[in-house]
C-alpha positions as CSV (number, residue, x, y, z in Angstrom):
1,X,51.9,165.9,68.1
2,X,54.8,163.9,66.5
3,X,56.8,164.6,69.7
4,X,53.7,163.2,71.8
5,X,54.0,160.1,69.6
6,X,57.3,159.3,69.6
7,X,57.5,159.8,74.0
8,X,54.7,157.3,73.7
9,X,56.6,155.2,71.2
10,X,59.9,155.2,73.6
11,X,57.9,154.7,76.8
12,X,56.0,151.5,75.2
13,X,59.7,150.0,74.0
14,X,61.0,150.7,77.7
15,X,58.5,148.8,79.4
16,X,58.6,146.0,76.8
17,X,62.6,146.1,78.2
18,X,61.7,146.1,80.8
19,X,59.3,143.2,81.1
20,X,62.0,141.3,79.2
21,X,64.4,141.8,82.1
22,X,62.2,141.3,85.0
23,X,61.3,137.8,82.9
24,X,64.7,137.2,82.8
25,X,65.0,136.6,86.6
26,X,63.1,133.7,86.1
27,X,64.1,131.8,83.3
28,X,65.3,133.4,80.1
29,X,68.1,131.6,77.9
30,X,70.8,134.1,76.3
31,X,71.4,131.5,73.7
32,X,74.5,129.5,75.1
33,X,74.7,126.4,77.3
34,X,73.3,128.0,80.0
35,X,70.3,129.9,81.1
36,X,69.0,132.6,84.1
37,X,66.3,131.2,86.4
38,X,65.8,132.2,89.7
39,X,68.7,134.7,90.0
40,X,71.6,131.6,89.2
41,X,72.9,130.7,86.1
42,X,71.7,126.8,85.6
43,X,73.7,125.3,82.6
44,X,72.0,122.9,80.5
45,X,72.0,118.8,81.5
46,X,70.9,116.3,79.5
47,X,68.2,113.6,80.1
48,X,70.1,110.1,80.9
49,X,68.4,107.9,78.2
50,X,67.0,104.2,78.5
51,X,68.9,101.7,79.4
52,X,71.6,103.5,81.0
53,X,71.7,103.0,84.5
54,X,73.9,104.8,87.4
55,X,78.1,103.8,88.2
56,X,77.7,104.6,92.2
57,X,79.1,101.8,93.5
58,X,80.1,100.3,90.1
59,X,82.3,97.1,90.3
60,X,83.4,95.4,87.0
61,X,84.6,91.9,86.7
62,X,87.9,91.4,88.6
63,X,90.9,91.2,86.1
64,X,93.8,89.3,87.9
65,X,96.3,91.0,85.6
66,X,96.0,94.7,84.3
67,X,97.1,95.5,80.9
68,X,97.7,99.1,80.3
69,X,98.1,101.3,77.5
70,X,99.7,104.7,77.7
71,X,98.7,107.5,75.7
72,X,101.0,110.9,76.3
73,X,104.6,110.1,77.2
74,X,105.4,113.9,77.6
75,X,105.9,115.3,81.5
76,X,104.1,113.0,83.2
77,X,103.2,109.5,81.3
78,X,107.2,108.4,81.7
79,X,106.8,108.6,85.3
80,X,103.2,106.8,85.3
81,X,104.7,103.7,82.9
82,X,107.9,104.1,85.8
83,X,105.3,103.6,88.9
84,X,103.4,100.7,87.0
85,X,106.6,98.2,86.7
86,X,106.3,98.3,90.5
87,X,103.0,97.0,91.1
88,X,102.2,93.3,90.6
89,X,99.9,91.8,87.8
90,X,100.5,94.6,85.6
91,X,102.0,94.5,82.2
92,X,102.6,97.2,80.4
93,X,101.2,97.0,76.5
94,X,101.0,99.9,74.5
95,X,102.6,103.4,74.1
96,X,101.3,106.2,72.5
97,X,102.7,109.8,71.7
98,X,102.5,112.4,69.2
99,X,106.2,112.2,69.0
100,X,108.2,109.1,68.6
101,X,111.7,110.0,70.6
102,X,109.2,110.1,73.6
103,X,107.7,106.7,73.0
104,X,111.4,105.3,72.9
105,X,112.7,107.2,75.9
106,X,110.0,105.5,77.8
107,X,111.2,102.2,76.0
108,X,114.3,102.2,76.6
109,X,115.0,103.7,80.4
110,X,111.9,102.0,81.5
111,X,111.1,98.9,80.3
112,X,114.1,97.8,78.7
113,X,116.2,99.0,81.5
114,X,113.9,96.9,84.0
115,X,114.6,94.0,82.0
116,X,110.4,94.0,80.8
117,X,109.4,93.7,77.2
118,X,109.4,96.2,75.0
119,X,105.4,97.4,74.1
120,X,103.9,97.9,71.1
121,X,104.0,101.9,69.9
122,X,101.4,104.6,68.6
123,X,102.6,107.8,67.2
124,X,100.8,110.6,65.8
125,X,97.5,112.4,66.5
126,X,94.8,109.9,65.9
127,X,96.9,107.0,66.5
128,X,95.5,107.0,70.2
129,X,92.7,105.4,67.8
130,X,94.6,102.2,67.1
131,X,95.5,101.5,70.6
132,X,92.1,101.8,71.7
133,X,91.2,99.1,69.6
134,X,93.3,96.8,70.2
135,X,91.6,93.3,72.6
136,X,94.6,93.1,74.3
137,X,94.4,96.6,76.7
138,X,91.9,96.4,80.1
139,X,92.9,99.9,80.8
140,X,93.6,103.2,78.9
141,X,95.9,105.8,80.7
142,X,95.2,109.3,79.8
143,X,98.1,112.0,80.3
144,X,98.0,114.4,77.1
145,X,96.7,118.0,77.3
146,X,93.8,118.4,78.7
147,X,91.4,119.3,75.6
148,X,92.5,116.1,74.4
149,X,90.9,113.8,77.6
150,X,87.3,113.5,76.5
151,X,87.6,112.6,73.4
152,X,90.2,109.9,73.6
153,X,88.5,108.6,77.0
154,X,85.0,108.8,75.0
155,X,86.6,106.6,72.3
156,X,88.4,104.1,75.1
157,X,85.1,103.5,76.7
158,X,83.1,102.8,73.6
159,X,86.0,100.1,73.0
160,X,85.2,98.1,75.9
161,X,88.5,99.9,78.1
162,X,88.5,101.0,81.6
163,X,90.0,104.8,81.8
164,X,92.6,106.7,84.2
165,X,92.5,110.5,83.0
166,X,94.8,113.5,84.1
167,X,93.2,116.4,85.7
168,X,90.7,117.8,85.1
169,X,89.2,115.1,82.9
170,X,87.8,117.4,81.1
171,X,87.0,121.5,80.6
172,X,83.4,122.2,80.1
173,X,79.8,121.1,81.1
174,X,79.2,119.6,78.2
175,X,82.2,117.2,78.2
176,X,81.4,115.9,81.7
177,X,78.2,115.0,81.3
178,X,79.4,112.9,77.9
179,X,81.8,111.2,80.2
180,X,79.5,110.0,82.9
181,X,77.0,109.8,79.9
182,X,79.4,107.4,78.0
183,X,81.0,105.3,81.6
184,X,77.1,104.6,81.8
185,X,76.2,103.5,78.7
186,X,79.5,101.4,78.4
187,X,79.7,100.2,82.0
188,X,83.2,100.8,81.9
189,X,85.3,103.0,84.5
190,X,86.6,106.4,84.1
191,X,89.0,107.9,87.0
192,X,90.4,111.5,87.2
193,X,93.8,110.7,88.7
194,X,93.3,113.2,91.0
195,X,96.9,112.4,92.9
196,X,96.4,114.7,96.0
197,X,93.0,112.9,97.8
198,X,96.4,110.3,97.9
199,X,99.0,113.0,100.2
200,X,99.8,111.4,103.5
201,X,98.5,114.4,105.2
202,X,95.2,114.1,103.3
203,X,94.3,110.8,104.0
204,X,95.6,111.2,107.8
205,X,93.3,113.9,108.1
206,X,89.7,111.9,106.4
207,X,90.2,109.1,108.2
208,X,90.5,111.2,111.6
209,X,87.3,113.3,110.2
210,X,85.6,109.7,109.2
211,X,86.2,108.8,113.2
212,X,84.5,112.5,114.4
213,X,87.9,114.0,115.3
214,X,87.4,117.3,114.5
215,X,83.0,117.1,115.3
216,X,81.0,117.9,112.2
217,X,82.9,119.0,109.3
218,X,81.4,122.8,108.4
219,X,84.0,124.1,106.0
220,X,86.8,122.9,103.8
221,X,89.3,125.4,101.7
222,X,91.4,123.9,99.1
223,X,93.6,125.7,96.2
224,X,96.2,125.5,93.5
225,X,98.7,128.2,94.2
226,X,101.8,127.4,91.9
227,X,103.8,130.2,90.3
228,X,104.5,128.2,86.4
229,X,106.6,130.7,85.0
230,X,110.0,128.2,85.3
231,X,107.6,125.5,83.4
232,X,105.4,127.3,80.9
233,X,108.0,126.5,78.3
234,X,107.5,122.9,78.8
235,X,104.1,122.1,77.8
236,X,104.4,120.5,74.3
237,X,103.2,123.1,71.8
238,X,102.0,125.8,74.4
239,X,98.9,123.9,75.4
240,X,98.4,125.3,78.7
241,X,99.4,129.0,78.7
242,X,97.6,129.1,75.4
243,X,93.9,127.4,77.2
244,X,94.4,129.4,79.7
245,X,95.3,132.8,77.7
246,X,91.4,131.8,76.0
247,X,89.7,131.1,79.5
248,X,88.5,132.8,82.7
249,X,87.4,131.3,85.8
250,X,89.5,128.5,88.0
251,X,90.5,126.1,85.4
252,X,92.5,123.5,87.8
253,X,90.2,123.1,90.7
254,X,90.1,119.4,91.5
255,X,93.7,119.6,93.3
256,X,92.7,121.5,96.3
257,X,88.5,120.3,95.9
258,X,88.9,116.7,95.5
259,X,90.1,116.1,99.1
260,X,87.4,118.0,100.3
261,X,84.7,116.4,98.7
262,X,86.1,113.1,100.0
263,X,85.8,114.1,104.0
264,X,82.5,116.3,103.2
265,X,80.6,113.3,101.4
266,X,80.0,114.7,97.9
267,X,77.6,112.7,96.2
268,X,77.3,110.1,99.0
269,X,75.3,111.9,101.3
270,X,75.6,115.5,100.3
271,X,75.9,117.6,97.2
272,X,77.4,120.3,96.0
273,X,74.5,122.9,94.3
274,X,75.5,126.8,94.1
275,X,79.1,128.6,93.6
276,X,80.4,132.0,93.4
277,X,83.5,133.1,91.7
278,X,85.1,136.2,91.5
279,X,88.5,136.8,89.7
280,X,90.9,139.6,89.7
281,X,92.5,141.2,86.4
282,X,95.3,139.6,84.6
283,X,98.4,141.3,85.5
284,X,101.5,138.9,85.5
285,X,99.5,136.2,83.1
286,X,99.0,139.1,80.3
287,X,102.5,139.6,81.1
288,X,104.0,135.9,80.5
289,X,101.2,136.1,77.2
290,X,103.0,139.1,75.8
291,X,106.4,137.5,75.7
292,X,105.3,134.0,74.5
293,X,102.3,134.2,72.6
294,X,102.7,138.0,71.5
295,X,99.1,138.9,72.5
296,X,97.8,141.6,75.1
297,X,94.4,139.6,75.7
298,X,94.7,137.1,78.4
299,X,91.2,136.1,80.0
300,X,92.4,134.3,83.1
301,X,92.8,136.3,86.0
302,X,96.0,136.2,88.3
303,X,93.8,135.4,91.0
304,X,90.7,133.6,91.2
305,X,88.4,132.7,94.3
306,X,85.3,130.6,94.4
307,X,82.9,129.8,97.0
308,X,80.9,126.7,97.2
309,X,77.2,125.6,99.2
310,X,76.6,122.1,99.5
311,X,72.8,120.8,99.6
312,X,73.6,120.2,104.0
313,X,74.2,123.8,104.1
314,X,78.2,122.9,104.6
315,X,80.8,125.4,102.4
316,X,84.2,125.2,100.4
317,X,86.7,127.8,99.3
318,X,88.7,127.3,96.2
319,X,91.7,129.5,95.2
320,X,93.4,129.2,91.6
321,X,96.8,131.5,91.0
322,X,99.6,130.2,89.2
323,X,101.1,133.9,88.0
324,X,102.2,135.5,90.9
325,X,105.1,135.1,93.1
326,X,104.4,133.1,96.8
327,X,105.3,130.1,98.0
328,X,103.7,126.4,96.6
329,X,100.2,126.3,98.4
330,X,96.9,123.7,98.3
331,X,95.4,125.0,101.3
332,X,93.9,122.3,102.9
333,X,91.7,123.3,105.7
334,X,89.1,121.6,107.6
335,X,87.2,123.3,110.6
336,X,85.1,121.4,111.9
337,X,82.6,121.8,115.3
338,X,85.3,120.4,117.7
339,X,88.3,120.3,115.7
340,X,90.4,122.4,112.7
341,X,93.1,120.4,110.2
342,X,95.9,122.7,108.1
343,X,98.1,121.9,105.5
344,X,99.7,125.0,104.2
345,X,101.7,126.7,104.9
346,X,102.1,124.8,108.2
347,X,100.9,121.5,109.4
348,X,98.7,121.3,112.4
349,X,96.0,120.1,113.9
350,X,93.6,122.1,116.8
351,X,91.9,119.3,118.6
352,X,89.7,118.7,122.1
353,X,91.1,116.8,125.0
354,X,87.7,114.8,124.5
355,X,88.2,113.5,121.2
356,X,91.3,111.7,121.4
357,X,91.7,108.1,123.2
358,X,91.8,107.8,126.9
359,X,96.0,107.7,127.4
360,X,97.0,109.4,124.5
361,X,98.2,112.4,126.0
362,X,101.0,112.2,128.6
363,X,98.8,112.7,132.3
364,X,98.1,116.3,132.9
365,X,98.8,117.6,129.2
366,X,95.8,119.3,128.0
367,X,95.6,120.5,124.0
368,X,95.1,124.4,123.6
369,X,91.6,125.2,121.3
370,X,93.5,128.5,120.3
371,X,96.6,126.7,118.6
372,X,97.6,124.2,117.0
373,X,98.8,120.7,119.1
374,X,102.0,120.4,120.1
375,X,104.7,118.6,117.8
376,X,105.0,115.7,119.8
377,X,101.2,115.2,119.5
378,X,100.7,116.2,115.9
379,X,103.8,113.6,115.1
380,X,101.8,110.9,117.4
381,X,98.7,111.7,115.8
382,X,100.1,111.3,112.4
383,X,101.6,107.8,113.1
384,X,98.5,106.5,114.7
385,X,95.7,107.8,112.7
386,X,97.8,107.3,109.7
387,X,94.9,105.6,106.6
388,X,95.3,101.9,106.5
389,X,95.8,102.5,103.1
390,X,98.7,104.4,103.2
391,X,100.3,102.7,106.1
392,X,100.2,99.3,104.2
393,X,102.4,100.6,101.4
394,X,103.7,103.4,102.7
395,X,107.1,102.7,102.4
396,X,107.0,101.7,99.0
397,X,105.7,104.7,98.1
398,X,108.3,106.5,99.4
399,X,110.6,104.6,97.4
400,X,109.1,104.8,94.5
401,X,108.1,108.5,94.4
402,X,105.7,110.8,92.7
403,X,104.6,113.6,94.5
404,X,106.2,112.1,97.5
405,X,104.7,109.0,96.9
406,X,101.1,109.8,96.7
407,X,101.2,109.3,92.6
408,X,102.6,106.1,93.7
409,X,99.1,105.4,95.9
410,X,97.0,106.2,93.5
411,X,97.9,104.1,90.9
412,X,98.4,101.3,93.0
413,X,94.4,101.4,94.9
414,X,93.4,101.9,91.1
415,X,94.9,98.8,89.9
416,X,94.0,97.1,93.4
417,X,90.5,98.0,92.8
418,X,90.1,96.8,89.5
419,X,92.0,93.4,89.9
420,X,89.9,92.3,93.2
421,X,86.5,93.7,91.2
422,X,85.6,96.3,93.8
423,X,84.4,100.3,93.3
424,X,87.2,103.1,92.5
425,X,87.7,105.7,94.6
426,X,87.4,108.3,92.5
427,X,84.6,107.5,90.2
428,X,83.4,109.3,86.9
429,X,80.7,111.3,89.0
430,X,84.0,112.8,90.8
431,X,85.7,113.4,87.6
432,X,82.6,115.3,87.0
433,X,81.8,117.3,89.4
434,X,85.4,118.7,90.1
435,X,86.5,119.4,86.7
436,X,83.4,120.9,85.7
437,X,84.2,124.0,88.4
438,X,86.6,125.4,85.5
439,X,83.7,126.4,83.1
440,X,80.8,127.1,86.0
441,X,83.4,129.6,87.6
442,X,83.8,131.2,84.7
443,X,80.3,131.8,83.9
444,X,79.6,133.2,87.7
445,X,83.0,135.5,87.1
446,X,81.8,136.7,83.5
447,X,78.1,137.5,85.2
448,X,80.0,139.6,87.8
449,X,80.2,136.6,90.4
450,X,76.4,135.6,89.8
451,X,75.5,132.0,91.8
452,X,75.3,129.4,89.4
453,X,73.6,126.2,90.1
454,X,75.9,122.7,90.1
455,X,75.0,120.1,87.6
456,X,73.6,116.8,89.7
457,X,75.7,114.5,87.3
458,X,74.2,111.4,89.7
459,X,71.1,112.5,88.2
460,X,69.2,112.9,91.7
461,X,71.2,109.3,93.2
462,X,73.5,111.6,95.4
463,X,71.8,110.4,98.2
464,X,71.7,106.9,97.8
465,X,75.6,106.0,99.3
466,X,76.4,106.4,102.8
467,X,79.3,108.5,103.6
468,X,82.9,108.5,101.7
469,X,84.6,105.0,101.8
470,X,87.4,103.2,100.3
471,X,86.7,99.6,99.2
472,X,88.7,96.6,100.8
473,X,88.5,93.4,99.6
């Protein structure tokens, strides 16, 4: 009898179970930022509250000159403050660092050796606090670690600056949507300095996709492939081995998405709603972990791969690896209907006869679908479908440097942009959308590549712009 009991005891909890699983397939929260419904993982979003309105399209007041305050003087601040003394109607105000043989470096080689004044200097932790504050700044520039970016853009915004952030602007859900939350509420811009939607190649390749060159655009693949073991050592106190040491998933996506997004019309048109991740085991990351930080845990994976479906039934590929030992890589593939673009490892294009002007093959050449064009083509095709952007400053770019010059772009369309009173081209919905991929992939990786869902940080406005543009004056 007490055997009888007890079966019917066990067989009552079991269905309970599993009743409480099957709910789970449709909505069931497991207590974290995030829920199941439907089969995805759908992270939580907040409600935008009254009197905040959208920052598609968003031009601010035109501000003939442009003055700037630095905050991170470490690896790459010295060489923003550098690129800024070239660019007209800038001055350069305020300098910020946790440690002050940084701020005078920049001082001294930059400013003082360009024969500019010297600026007024922050040092120390919260000091970022004091040159927020100041009435004298138009615009913050963010390049500290990256668990450092929301907060001090958060605090910039609320003080009536305009904000440049490193990538990725910030490292979960939650911080994104306080960043569009907070550009909304303040009316004040905030741009991931996403440098590589700048690249020559890039830009050569949207504005051929912006003129139908390759047909419809179907599929874009983008990545960070970067072995870091000569640089690990330089990140001031560890930061990025250490974030990454605590963190799965692709955690530097906007490099190889952001450039995608532009040609594929992310929130102008399209959207980006489901991803996939998968990740392979840490091997050489454990590794570097062991000898630096004296740990055997290390939750990144060497490898890590995520696929993306946008709402027009278009998809992305993003790679992150930045352990193992292969050459420098961001991808950069289109394939579109009538046409293919490649980046890495080698440059090309695969084009139609059709879609190229009348004359601008020699007569009787005819391009090969199966390969790539020849050089003489390619090199024709990157002179004259070279962006008007690029091709109006090209040259100083080059001199000036960064990336080979496309650092040197970016700041100078941000400043452009913001003295003539017109949109940025990389607004905070951007910043958004491709730095939150670091803590969605994560989740989808952790849930044995689950789909999770892809905040709408536009709030359902995706739709309302038109195609990717650049504003012009």
């Amino acid at each position: 009898m007490k055997n009888i009991k007890l079966i019917n005891f066990l067989t009552a909890m079991l269905l309970l179970l599993v009743i409480a699983m099957s709910g789970c397939k449709n909505k069931c929260n497991n207590g974290e930022n995030y829920r199941f419904e439907d089969n995805a993982i759908v992270f939580n979003a907040p409600q935008r509250v009254e009197g905040q309105t959208s920052m598609l399209e968003f031009a601010a007041e035109p501000l003939p000159v442009v003055r700037i305050g630095f905050i991170g003087l470490g690896m790459r601040g010295p060489d923003a403050v550098y690129r800024m003394t070239f660019i007209d109607g800038v001055e350069v105000v305020a300098l910020c660092d946790l440690l002050p043989e940084n701020v005078e470096k920049v001082q001294k080689e930059i400013l003082e050796a360009k024969g500019l004044p010297r600026a007024a200097e922050y040092v120390g932790e919260t000091a970022y606090k004091q040159l927020c504050e100041r009435d004298d700044i138009d615009l913050v520039y963010i390049c500290t670690n990256w668990q450092t970016h929301v907060p001090m853009a958060v605090y910039a915004m609320q003080h009536g600056k305009h904000v440049a952030v490193e990538v990725p602007a910030a490292t979960s859900v939650e911080d994104c949507w306080k960043l569009v939350d907070v550009s909304e509420q303040t009316r004040k811009h905030c741009m991931m300095l996403e440098n590589c939607t700048y690249d020559f190649f890039e830009m050569t390749a949207l504005n051929m996709a912006k003129q139908g060159m390759f047909g419809e655009v179907i599929h874009g693949e983008g990545a960070y492939i970067h072995n870091l073991e000569p640089y690990w050592h330089e990140y001031q106190g560890n930061w990025r081995l250490d974030f990454n040491q605590k963190h799965s998933g692709d955690v530097y996506a906007t490099h190889g998405l952001g450039p995608i997004c532009q040609v594929l019309d992310i929130h102008r048109g399209d959207r980006m709603e489901y991803l996939v991740s998968m990740s392979t085991p840490s091997y050489n990351g454990k590794k570097i972990a062991k000898e630096m930080m004296g740990t055997d845990e290390f939750a990144n994976g060497d490898m890590t791969t995520t696929m993306i479906e946008t709402h027009n039934g278009k998809t992305i590929l993003i790679e992150h690896n930045v352990y193992t030992y292969r050459p420098y890589n961001r991808l950069y593939q289109l394939t579109g209907t009538e046409g293919f673009a490649n980046k890495y490892p080698i440059e090309g294009f695969t084009l139609m006869d059709k879609n190229l002007p009348e004359g601008f093959l020699a007569e009787g050449q005819h391009l090969n679908v199966h390969g790539f064009v020849p050089k003489d083509v390619r090199e024709k095709i990157m002179k004259e479908y070279t962006h008007p952007i690029a091709k109006d400053i090209e040259e100083l770019a080059k001199k000036v440097g960064g990336h080979g010059g496309m650092d040197f772009i970016m700041d100078y369309r941000l400043i452009y942009c913001l003295q003539n009173g017109l949109p940025l081209d990389e607004d905070v919905y951007d910043a958004a959308e491709w730095s939150c991929i670091g803590e969605l992939s994560a989740a989808s990786i952790e849930n044995h590549g689950m789909p999770v869902k892809m905040p709408d940080f536009t709030r359902g406005d995706w739709n309302k712009v038109t195609g990717y543009k650049h504003a012009m004056k």
